[in-house]
C-alpha positions as CSV (number, residue, x, y, z in Angstrom):
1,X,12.7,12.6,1.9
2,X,12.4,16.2,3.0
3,X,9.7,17.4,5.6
4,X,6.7,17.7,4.5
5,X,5.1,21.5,5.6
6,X,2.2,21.7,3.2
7,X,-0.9,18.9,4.4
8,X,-2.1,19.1,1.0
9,X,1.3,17.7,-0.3
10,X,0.6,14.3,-1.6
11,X,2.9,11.1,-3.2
12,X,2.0,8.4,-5.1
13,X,1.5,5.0,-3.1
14,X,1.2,1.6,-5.3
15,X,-1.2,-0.7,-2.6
16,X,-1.4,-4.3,-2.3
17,X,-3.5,-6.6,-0.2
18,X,-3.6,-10.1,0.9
19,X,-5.2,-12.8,3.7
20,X,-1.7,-14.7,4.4
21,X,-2.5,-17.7,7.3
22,X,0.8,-17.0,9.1
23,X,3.2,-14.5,10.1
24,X,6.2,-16.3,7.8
25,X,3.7,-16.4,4.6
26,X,3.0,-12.7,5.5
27,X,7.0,-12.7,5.6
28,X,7.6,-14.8,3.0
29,X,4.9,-12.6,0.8
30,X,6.5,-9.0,1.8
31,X,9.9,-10.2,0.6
32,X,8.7,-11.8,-2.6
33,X,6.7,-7.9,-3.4
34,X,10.3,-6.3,-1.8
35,X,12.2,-8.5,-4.7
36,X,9.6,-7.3,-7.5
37,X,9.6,-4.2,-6.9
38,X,12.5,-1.2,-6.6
39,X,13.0,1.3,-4.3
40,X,12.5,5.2,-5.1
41,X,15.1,6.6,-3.1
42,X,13.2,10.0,-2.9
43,X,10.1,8.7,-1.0
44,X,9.5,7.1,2.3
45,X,9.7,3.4,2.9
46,X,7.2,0.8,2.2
47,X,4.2,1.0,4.8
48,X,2.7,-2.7,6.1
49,X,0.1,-3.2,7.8
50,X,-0.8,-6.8,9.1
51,X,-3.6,-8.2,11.7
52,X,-3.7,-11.7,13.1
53,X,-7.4,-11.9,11.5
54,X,-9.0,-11.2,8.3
55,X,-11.1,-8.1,8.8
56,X,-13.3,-5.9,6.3
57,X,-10.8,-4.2,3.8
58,X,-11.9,-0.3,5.3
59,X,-10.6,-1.5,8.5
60,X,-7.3,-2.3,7.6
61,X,-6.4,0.4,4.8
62,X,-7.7,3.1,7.7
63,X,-4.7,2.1,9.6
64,X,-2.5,3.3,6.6
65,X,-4.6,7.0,6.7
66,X,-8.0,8.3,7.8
67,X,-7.3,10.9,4.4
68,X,-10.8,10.4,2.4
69,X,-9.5,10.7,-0.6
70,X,-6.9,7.8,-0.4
71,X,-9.5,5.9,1.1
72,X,-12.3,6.9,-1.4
73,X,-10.3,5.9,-4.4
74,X,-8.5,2.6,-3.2
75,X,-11.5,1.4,-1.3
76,X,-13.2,1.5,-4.3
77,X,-10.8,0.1,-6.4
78,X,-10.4,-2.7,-4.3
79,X,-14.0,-3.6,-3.8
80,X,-13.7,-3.8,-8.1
81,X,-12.0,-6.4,-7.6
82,X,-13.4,-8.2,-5.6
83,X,-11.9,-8.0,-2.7
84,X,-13.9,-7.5,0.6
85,X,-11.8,-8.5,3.4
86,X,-8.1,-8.8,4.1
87,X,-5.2,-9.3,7.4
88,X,-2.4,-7.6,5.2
89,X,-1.6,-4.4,3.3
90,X,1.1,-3.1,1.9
91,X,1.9,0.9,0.3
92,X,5.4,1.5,-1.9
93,X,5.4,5.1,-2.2
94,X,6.5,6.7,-5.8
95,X,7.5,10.1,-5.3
96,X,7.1,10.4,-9.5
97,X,3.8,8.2,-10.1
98,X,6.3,5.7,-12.3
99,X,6.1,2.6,-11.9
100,X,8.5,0.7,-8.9
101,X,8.4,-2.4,-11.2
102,X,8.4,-3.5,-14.9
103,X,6.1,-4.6,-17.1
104,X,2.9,-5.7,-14.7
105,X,2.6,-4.9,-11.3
106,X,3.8,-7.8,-9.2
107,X,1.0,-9.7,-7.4
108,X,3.6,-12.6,-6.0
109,X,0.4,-13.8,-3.7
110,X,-1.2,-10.3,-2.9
111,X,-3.4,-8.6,-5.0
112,X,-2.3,-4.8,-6.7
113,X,-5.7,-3.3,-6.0
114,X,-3.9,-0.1,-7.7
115,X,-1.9,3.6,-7.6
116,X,-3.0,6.1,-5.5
117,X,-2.2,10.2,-4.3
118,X,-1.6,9.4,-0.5
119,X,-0.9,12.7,1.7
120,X,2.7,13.3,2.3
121,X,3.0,13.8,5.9
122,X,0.9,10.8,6.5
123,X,3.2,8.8,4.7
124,X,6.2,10.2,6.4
125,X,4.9,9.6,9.4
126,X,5.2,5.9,8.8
């Protein structure tokens, strides 16, 4: 991916989260999204965030960005769902907003809590 000069720039990151007991589940369930999933070669690599505990959900997606907007919109998707805490997260970035799977979105033991405009440079970062 190119540098990113504009802070307004922003990609398209597809977010899962999980609670996995162990570091080889959280392994075991990275690798089963990794298989599910394909790789746009234009944007940055996946993004994982894991803690040895389950903590609130806005605790562990502000490790991915403090960006509002990101966290607005997938804070409240999440909480949608249902889901309140978590000790794993993972971003796929998109530089198109397609899909990086077929059909559904893979949930292979995490949960998809959804797409979302992530800023570039914080994603490049990573």
């Amino acid at each position: 991916m190119n540098r990113i000069d504009d802070p307004d720039e922003r990609i398209y990151a597809a977010l899962w989260l999980a609670s996995p007991q162990s570091v080889s589940e959280h392994s075991q369930l990275y690798a089963a999204l990794i298989r599910e999933t394909v790789r746009d070669r234009k944007a940055p690599g996946p993004v994982v965030v894991f803690e040895d505990r389950v903590m609130p959900i806005d605790e562990l997606v502000e490790a991915f960005t403090s960006d509002s907007e990101f966290l607005d919109a997938a804070l409240t998707s999440a909480r949608q769902l249902g889901i309140g805490q978590a000790s794993m997260g993972v971003i796929l970035f998109s530089s198109t907003g397609d899909p990086l799977w077929s059909g559904k979105a893979p949930e292979v033991g995490l949960a998809f809590v959804g797409m979302f405009l992530f800023p570039a440079a914080d994603a490049e970062e990573h």
